[in-house]
C-alpha positions as CSV (number, residue, x, y, z in Angstrom):
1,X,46.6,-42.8,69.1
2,X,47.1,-40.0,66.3
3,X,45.3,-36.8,66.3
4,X,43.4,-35.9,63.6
5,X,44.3,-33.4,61.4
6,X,42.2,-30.5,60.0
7,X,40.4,-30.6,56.9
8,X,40.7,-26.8,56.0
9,X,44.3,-24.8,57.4
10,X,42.8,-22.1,58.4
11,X,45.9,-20.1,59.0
12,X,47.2,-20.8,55.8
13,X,43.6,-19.6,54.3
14,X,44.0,-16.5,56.0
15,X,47.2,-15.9,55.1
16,X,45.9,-16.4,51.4
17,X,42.8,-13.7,52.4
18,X,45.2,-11.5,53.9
19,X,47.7,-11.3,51.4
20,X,45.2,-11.1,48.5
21,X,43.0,-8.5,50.0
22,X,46.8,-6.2,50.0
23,X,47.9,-7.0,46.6
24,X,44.2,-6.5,45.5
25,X,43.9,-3.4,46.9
26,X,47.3,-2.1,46.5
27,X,47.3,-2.8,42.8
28,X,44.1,-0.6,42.3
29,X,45.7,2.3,44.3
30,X,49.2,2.0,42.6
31,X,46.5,2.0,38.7
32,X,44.8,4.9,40.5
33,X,48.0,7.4,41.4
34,X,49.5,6.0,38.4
35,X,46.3,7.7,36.0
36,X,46.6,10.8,38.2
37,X,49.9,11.2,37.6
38,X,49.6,11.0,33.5
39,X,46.6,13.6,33.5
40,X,48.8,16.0,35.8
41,X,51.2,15.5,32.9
42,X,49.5,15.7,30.3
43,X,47.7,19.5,31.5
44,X,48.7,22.1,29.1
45,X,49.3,25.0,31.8
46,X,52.2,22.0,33.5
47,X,55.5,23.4,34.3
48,X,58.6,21.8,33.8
49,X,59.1,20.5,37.3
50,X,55.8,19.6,37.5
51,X,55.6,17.1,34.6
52,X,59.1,15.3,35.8
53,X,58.0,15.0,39.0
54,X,54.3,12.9,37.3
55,X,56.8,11.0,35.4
56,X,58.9,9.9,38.2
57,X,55.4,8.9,39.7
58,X,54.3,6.9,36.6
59,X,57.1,5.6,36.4
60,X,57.7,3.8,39.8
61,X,53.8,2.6,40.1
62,X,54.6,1.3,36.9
63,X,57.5,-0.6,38.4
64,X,55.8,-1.4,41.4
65,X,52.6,-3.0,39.2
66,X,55.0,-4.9,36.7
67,X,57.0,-6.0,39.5
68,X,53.8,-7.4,41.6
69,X,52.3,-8.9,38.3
70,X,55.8,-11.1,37.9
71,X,56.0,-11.8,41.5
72,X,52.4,-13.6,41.5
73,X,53.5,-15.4,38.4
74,X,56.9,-16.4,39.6
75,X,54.3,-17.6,42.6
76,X,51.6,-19.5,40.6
77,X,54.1,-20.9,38.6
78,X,56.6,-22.5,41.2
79,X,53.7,-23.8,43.6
């Protein structure tokens, strides 16, 4: 005799809650810092140091978006 299996996996669902819950919220902080960054740059009393420093930060949650967006498509796409 067989055992039955399960309708729903649950531990692959949570791994799907899990992992979307991160990116979601990860993505929103990364847009967040990312806007912060380009109005600390964009102040007219900014030094030198200052604005490099915000476009270093722009730059890499930039990255770090772009690089999530193609990740999830390179996902969807090869499931």
């Amino acid at each position: 005799m067989t055992t039955a299996t399960p309708l729903i996996d649950w531990h692959a669902l949570g791994q799907v809650l899990l992992t979307s819950l991160v990116l979601g919220v990860g993505i929103v902080v990364l847009f967040s810092a990312c806007v912060y960054s380009l109005s600390q740059f964009r102040r007219s009393g900014a030094t030198v140091v200052v604005r490099a420093t915000n476009a270093i930060v722009m730059t890499a949650t930039l990255a770090a978006i772009a690089a999530s967006v193609v990740w999830g498509l390179y996902i969807i796409i090869h499931k």
